[in-house]
Structure formats: structure tokens, C-alpha cells
PDB file with SEQRES, HELIX, SHEET and CRYST1 records, atoms N, CA, C and O in Angstrom:
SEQRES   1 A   64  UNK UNK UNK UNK UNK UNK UNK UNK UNK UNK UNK UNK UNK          
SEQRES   2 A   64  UNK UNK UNK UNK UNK UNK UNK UNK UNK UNK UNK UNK UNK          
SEQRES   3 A   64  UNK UNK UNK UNK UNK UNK UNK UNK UNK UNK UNK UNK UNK          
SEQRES   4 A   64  UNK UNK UNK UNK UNK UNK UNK UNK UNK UNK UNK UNK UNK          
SEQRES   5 A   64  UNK UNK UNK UNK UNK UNK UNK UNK UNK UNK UNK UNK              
HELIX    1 AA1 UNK A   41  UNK A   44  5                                   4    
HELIX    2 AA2 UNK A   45  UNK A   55  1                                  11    
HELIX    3 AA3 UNK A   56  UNK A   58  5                                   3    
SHEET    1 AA1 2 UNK A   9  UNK A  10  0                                        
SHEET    2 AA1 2 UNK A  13  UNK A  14 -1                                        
CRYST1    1.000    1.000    1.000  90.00  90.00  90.00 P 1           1          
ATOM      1  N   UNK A   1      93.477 139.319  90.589  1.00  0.00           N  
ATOM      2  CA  UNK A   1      92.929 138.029  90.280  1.00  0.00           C  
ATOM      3  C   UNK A   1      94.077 137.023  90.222  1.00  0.00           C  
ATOM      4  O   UNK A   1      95.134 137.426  89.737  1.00  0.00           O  
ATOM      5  N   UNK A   2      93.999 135.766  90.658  1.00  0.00           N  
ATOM      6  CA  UNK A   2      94.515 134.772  91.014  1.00  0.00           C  
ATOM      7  C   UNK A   2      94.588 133.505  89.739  1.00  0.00           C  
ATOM      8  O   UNK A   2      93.670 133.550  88.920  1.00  0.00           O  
ATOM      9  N   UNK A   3      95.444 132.612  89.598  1.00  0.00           N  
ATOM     10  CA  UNK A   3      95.354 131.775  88.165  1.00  0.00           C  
ATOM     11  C   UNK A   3      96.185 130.569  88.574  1.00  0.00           C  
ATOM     12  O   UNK A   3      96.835 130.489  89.616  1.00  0.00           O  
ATOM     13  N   UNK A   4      96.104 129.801  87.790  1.00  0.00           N  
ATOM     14  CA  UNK A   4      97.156 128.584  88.878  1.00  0.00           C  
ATOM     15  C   UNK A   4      96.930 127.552  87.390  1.00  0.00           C  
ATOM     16  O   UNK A   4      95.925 127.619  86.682  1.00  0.00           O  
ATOM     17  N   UNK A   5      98.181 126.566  87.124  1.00  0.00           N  
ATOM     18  CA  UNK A   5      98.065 126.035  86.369  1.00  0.00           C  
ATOM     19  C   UNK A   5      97.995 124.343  86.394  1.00  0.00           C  
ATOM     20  O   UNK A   5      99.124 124.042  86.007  1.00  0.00           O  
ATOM     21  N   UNK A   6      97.437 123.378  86.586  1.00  0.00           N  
ATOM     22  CA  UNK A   6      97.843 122.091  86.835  1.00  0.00           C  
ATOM     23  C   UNK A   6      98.940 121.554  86.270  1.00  0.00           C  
ATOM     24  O   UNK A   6      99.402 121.850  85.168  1.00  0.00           O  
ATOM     25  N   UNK A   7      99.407 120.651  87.139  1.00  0.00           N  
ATOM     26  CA  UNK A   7     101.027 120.054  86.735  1.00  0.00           C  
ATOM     27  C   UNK A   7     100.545 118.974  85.372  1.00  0.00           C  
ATOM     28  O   UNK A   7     101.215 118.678  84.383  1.00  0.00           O  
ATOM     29  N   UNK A   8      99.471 118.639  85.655  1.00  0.00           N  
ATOM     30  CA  UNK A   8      99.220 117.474  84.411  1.00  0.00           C  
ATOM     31  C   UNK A   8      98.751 117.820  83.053  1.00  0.00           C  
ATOM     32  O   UNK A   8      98.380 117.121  82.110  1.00  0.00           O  
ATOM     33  N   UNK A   9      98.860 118.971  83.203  1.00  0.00           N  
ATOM     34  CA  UNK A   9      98.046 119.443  82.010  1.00  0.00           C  
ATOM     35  C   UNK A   9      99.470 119.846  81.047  1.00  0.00           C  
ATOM     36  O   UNK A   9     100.572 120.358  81.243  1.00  0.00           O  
ATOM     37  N   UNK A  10      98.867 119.400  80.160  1.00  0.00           N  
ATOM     38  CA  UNK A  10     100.313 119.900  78.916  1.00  0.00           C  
ATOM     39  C   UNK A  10      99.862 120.087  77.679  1.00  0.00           C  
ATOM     40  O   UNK A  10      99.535 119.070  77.068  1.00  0.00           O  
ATOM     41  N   UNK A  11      99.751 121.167  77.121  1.00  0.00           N  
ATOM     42  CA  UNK A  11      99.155 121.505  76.037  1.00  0.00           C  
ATOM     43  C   UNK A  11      97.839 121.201  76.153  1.00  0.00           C  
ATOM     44  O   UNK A  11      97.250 120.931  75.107  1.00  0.00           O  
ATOM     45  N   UNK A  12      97.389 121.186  76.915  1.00  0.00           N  
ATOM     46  CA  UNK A  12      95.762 121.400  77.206  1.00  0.00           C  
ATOM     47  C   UNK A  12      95.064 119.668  76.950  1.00  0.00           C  
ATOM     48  O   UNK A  12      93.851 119.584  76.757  1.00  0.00           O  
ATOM     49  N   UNK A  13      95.659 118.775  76.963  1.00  0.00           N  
ATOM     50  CA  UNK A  13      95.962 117.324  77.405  1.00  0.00           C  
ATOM     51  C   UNK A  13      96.398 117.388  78.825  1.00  0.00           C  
ATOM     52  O   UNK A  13      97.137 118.180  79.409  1.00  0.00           O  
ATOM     53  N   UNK A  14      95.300 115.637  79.490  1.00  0.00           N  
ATOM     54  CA  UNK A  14      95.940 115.975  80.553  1.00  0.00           C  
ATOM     55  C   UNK A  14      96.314 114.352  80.502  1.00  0.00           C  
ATOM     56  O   UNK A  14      95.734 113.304  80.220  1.00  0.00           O  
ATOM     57  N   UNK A  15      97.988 114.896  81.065  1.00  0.00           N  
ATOM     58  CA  UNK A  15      98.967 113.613  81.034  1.00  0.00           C  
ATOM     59  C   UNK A  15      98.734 112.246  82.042  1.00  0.00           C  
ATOM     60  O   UNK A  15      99.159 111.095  81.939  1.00  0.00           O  
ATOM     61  N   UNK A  16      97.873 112.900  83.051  1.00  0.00           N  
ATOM     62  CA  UNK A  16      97.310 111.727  83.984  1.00  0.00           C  
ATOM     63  C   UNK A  16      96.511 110.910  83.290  1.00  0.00           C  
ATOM     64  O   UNK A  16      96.993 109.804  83.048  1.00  0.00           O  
ATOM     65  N   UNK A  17      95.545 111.106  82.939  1.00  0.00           N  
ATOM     66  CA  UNK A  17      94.277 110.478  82.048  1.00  0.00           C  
ATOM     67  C   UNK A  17      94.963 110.056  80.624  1.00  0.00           C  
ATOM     68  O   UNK A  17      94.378 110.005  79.541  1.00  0.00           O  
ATOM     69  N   UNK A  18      95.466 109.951  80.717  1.00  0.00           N  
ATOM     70  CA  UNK A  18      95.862 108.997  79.126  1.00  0.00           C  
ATOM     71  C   UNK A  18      95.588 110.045  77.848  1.00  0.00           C  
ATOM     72  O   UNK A  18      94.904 109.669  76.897  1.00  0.00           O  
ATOM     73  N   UNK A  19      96.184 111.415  77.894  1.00  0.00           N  
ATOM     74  CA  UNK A  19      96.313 112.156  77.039  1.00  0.00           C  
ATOM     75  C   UNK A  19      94.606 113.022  76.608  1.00  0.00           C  
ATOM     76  O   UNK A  19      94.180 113.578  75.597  1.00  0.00           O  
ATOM     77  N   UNK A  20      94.151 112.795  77.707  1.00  0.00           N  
ATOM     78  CA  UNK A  20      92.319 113.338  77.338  1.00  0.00           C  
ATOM     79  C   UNK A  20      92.246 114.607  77.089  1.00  0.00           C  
ATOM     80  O   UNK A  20      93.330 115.188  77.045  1.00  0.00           O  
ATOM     81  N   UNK A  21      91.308 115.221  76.912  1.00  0.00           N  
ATOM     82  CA  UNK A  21      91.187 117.050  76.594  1.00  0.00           C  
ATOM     83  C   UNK A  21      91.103 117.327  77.842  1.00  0.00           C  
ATOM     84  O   UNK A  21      90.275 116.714  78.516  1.00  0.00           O  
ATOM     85  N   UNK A  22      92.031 118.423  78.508  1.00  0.00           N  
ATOM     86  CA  UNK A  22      91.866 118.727  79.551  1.00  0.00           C  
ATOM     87  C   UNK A  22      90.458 119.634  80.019  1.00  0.00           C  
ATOM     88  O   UNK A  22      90.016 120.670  79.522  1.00  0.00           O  
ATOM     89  N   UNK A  23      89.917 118.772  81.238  1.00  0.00           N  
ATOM     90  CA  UNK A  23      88.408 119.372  81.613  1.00  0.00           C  
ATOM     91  C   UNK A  23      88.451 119.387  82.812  1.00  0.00           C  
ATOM     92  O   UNK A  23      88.107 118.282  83.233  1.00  0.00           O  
ATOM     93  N   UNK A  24      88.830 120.438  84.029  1.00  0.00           N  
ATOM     94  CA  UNK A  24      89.230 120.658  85.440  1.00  0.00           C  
ATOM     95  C   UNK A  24      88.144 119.961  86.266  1.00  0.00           C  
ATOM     96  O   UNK A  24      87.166 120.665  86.520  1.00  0.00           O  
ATOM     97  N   UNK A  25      88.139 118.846  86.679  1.00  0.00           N  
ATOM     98  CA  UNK A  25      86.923 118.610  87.373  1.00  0.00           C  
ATOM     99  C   UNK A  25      86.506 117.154  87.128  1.00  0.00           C  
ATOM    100  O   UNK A  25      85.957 116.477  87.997  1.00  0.00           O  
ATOM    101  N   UNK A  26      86.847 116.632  85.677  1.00  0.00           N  
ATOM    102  CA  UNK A  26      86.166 115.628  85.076  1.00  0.00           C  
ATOM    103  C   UNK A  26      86.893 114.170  86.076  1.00  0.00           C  
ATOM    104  O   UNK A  26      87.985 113.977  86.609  1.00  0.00           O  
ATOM    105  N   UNK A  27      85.707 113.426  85.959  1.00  0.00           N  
ATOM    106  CA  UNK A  27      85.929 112.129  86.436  1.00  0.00           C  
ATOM    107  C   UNK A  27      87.618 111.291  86.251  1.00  0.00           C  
ATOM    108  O   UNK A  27      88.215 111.051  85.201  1.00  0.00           O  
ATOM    109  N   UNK A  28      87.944 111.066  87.342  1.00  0.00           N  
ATOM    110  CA  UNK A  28      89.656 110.737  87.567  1.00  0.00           C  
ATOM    111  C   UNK A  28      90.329 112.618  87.764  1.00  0.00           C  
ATOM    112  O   UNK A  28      91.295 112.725  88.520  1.00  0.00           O  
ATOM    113  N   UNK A  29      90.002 113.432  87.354  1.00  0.00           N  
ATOM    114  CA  UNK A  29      90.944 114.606  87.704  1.00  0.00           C  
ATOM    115  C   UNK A  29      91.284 114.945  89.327  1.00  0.00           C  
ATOM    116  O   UNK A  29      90.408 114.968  90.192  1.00  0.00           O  
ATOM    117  N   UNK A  30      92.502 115.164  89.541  1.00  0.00           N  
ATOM    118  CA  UNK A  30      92.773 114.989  90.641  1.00  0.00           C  
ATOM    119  C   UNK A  30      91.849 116.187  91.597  1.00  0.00           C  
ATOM    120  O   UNK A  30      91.629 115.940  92.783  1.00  0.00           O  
ATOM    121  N   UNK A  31      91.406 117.322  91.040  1.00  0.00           N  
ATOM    122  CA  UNK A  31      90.302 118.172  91.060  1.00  0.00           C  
ATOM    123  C   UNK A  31      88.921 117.802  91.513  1.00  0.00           C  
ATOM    124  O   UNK A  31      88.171 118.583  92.100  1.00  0.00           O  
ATOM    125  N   UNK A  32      88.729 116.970  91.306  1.00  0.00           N  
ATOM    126  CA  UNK A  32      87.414 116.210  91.429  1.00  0.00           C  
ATOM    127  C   UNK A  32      87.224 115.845  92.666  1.00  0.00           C  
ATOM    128  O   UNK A  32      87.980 115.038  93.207  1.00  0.00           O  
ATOM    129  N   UNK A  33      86.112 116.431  93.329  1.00  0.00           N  
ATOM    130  CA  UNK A  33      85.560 115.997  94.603  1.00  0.00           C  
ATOM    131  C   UNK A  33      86.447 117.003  95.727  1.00  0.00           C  
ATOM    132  O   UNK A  33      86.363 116.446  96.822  1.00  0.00           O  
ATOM    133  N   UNK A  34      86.974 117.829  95.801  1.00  0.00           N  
ATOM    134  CA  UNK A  34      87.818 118.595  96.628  1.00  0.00           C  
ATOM    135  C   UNK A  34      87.429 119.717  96.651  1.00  0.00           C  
ATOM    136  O   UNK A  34      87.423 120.318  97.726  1.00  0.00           O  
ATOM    137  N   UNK A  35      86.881 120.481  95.183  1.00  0.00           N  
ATOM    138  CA  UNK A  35      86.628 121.895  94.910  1.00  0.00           C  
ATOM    139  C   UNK A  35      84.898 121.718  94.573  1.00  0.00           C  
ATOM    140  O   UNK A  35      84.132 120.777  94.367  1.00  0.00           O  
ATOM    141  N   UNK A  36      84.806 123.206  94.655  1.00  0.00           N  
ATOM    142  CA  UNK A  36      83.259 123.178  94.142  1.00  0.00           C  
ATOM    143  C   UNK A  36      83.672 124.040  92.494  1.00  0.00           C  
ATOM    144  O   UNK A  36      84.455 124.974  92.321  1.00  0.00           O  
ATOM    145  N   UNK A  37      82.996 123.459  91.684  1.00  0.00           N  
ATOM    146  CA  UNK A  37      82.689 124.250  90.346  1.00  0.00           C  
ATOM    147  C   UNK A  37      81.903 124.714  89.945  1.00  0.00           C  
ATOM    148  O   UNK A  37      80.994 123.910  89.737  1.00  0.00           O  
ATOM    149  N   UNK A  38      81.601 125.988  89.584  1.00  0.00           N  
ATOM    150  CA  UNK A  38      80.793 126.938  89.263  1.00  0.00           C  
ATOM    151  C   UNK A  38      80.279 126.615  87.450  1.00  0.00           C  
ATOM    152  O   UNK A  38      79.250 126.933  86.854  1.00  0.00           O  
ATOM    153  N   UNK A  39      81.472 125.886  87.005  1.00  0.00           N  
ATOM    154  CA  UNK A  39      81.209 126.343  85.567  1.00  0.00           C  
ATOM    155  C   UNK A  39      79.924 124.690  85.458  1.00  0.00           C  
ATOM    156  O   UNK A  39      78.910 125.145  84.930  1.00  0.00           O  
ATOM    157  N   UNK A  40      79.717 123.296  85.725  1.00  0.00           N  
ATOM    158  CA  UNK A  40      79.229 122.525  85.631  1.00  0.00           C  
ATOM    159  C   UNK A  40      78.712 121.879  87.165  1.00  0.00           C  
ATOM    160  O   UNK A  40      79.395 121.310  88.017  1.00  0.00           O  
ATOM    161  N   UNK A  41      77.321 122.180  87.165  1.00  0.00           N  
ATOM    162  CA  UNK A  41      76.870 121.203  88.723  1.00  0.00           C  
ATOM    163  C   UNK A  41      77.551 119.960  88.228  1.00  0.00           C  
ATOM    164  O   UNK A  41      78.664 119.767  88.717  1.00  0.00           O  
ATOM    165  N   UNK A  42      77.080 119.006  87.289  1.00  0.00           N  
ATOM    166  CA  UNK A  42      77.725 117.992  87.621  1.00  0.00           C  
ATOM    167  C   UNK A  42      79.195 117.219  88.142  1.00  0.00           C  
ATOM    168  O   UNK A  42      79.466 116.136  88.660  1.00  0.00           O  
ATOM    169  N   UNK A  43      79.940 118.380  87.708  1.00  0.00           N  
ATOM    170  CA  UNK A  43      81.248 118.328  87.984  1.00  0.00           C  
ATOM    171  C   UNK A  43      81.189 118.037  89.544  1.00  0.00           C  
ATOM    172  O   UNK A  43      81.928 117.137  89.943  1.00  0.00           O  
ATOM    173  N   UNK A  44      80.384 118.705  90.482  1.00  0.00           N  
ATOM    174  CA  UNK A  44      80.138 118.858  91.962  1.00  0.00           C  
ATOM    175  C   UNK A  44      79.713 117.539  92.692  1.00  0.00           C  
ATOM    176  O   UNK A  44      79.898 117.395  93.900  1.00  0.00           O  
ATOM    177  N   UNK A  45      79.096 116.522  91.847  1.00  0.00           N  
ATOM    178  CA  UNK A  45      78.463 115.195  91.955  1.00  0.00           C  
ATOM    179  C   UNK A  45      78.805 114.738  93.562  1.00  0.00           C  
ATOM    180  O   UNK A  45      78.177 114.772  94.620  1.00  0.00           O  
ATOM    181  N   UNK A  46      80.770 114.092  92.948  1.00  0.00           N  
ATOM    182  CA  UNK A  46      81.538 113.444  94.164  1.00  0.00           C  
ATOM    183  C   UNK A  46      81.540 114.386  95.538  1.00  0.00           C  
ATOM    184  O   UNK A  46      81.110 113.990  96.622  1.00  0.00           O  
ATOM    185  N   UNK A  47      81.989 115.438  95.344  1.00  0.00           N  
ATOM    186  CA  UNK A  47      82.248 116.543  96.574  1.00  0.00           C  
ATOM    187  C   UNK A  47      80.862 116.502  97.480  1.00  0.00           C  
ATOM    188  O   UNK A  47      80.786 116.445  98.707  1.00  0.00           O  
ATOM    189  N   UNK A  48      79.913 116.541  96.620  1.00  0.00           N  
ATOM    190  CA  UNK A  48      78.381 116.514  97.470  1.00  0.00           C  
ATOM    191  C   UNK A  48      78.403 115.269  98.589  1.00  0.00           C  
ATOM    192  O   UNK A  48      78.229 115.355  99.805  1.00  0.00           O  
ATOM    193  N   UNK A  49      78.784 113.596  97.443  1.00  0.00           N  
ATOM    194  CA  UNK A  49      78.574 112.632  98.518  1.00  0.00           C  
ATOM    195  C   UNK A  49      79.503 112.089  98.972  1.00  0.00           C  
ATOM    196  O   UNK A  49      79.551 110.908  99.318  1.00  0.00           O  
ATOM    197  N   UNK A  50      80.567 113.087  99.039  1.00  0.00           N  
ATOM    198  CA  UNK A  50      82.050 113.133  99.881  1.00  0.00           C  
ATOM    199  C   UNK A  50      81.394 113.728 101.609  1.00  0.00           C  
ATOM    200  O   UNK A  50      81.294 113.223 102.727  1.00  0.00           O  
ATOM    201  N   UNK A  51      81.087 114.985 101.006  1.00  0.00           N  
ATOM    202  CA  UNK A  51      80.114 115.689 102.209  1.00  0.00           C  
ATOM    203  C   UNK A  51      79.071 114.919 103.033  1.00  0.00           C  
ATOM    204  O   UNK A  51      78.821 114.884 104.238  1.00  0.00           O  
ATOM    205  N   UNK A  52      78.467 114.215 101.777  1.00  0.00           N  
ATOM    206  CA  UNK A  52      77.184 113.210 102.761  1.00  0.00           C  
ATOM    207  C   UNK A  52      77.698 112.144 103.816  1.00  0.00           C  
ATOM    208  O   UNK A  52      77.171 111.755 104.859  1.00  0.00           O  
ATOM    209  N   UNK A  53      78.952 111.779 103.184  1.00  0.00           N  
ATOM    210  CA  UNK A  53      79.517 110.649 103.833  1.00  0.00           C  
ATOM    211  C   UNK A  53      80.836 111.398 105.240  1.00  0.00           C  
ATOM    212  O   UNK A  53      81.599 110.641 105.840  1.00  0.00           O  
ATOM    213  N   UNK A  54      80.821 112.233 105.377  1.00  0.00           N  
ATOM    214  CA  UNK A  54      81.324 112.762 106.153  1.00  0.00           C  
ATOM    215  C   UNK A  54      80.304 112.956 107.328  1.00  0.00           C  
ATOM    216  O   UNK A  54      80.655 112.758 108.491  1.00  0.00           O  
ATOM    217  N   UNK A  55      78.705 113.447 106.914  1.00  0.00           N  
ATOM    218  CA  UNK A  55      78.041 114.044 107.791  1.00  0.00           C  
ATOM    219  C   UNK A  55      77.877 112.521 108.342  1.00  0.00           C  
ATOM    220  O   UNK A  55      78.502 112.100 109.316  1.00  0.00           O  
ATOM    221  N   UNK A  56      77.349 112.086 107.912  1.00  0.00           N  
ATOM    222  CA  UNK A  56      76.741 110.506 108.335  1.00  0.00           C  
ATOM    223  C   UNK A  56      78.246 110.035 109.588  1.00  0.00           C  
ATOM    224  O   UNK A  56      78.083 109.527 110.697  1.00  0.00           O  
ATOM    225  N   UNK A  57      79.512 110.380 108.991  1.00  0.00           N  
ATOM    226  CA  UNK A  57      79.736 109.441 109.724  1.00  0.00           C  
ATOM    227  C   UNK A  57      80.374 110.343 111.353  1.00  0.00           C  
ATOM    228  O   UNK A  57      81.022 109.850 112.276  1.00  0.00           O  
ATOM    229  N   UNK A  58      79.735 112.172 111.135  1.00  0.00           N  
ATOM    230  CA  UNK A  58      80.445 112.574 112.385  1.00  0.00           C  
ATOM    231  C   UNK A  58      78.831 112.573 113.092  1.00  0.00           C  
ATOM    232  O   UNK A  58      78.590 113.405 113.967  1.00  0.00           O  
ATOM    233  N   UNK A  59      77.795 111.621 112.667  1.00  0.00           N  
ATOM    234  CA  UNK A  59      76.547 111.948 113.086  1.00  0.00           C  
ATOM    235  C   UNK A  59      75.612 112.861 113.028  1.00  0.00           C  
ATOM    236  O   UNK A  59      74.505 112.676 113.534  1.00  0.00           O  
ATOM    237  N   UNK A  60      75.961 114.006 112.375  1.00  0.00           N  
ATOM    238  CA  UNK A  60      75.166 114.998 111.859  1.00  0.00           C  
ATOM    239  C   UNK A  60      74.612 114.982 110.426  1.00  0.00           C  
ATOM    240  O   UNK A  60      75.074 114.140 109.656  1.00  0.00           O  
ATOM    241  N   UNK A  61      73.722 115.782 110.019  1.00  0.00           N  
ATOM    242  CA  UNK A  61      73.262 115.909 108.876  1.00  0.00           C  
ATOM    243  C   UNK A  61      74.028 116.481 107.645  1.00  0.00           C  
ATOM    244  O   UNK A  61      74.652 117.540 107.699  1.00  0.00           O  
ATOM    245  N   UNK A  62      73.977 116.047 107.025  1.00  0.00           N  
ATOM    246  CA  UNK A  62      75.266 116.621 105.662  1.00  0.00           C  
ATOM    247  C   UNK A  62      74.140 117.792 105.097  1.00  0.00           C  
ATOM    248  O   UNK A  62      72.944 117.971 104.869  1.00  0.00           O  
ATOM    249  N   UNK A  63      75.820 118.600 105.047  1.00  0.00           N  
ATOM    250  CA  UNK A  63      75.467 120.254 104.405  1.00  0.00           C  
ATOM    251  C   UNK A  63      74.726 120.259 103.355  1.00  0.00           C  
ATOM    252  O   UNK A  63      74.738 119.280 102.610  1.00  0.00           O  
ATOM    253  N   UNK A  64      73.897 121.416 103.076  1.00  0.00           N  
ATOM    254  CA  UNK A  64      73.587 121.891 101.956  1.00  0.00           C  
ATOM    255  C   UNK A  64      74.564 122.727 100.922  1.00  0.00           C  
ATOM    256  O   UNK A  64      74.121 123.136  99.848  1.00  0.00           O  
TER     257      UNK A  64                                                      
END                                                                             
């Protein structure tokens, strides 16, 4: 099994966001919209209409 730690995270604060509780995924995390997350759909929100806006613009229908 595999583990990886973010550079912004420091003591479980994350130093990008103005010292917030670190939450992998949350709105501004550099995480956000790139990965899919298992632990919260909503976390998945951006990535979905990252995808939509991709399909639209190579003319095809965006993924499920």
C-alpha cells in the first residue's frame, strides 16, 4: 500500500488556506478537481464539471 503526504499540510493545518483543518479535497485544495474521492461525493463536484466542460468542448458527451 501506497501513502503520500501533501507539502501544505503541517500539523494537519493546511498552510495554503490560511491555517484551515486539513480536508484533502476541500474547496481551494490544490487536490480539488484533479482526483476522484471516495471518502465525500461532494468533494467530486469540480472534477465532474471539469469533465463536462472538457466533453462539450472536444464535442462529445461528458463521461459518466
Amino acid at each position: 500500500m501506497a501513502s503520500w503526504g501533501c507539502p501544505h499540510e503541517i500539523d494537519g493545518k493546511c498552510a495554503r488556506l490560511n491555517g484551515l483543518v486539513c480536508d484533502p479535497g476541500m474547496k481551494g485544495c490544490v487536490l480539488a478537481g484533479r482526483y476522484f474521492f471516495l471518502s465525500s461525493d461532494d468533494k467530486n463536484q469540480r472534477l465532474r464539471e471539469k469533465q463536462e466542460r472538457v466533453g462539450k468542448e472536444e464535442g462529445g458527451e461528458p463521461p459518466d
